[in-house]
C-alpha positions as CSV (number, residue, x, y, z in Angstrom):
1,X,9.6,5.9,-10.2
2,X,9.8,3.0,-7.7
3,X,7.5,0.6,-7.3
4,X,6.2,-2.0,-4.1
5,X,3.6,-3.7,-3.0
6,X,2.1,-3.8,0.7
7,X,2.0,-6.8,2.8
8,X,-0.4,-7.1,5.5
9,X,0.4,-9.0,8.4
10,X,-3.0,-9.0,10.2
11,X,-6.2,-8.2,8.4
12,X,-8.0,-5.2,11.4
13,X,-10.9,-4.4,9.7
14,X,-11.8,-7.7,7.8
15,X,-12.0,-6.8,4.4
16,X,-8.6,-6.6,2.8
17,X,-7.1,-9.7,3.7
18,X,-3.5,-10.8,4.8
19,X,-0.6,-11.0,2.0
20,X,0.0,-8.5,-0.6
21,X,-2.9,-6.6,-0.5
22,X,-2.3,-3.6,-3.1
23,X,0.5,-2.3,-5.7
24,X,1.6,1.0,-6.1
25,X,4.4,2.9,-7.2
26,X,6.0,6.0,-6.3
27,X,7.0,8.8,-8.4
28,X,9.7,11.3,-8.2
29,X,8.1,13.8,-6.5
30,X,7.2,11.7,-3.6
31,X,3.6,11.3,-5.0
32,X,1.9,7.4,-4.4
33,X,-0.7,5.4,-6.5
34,X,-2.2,2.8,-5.5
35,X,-4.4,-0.4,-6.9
36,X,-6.3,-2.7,-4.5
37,X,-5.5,-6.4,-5.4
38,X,-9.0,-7.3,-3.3
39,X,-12.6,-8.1,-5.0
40,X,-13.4,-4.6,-5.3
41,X,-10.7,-3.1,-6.9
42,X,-10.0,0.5,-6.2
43,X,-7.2,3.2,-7.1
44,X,-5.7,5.8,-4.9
45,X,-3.5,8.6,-4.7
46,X,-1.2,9.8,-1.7
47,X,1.1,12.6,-1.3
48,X,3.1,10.6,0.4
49,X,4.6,7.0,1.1
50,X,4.5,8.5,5.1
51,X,0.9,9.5,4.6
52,X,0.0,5.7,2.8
53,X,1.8,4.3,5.7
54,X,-0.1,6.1,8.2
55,X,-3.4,5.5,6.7
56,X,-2.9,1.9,5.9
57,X,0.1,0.5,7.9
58,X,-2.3,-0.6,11.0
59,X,0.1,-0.1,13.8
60,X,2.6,-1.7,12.1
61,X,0.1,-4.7,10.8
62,X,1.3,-4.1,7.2
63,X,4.6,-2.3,5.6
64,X,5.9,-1.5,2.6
65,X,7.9,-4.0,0.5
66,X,10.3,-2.1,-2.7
67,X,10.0,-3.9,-5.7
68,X,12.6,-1.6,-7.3
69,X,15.8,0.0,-5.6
């Protein structure tokens, strides 16, 4: 398992904020979790670090930074 959190850059929709924005990690099988640092915090599940990216990356507006190698 890997961890990271996600770093936005610019805040599109007005709710999430700028800065680390959620934690997650990443299991073996490519599978992502994620927990919502904001006021409402959620959890959510990916298939994929390509699919969180595509959902919540922005254009490039936020990335993933690894916590763990």
């Amino acid at each position: 398992m890997k961890r990271f959190q996600f770093v936005r850059n610019e805040d599109v929709s007005g709710v999430s904020g700028v800065g680390v924005v959620f934690e997650g990690i990443q299991f073996t099988d490519g599978t992502v979790v994620i927990r919502w640092l904001s006021k409402l915090r959620t959890t959510a599940v990916y298939a994929s670090i390509e699919e969180l990216e595509a959902i919540h990356g922005h254009e490039g507006k936020g990335h993933v930074e690894w916590i763990d190698a």
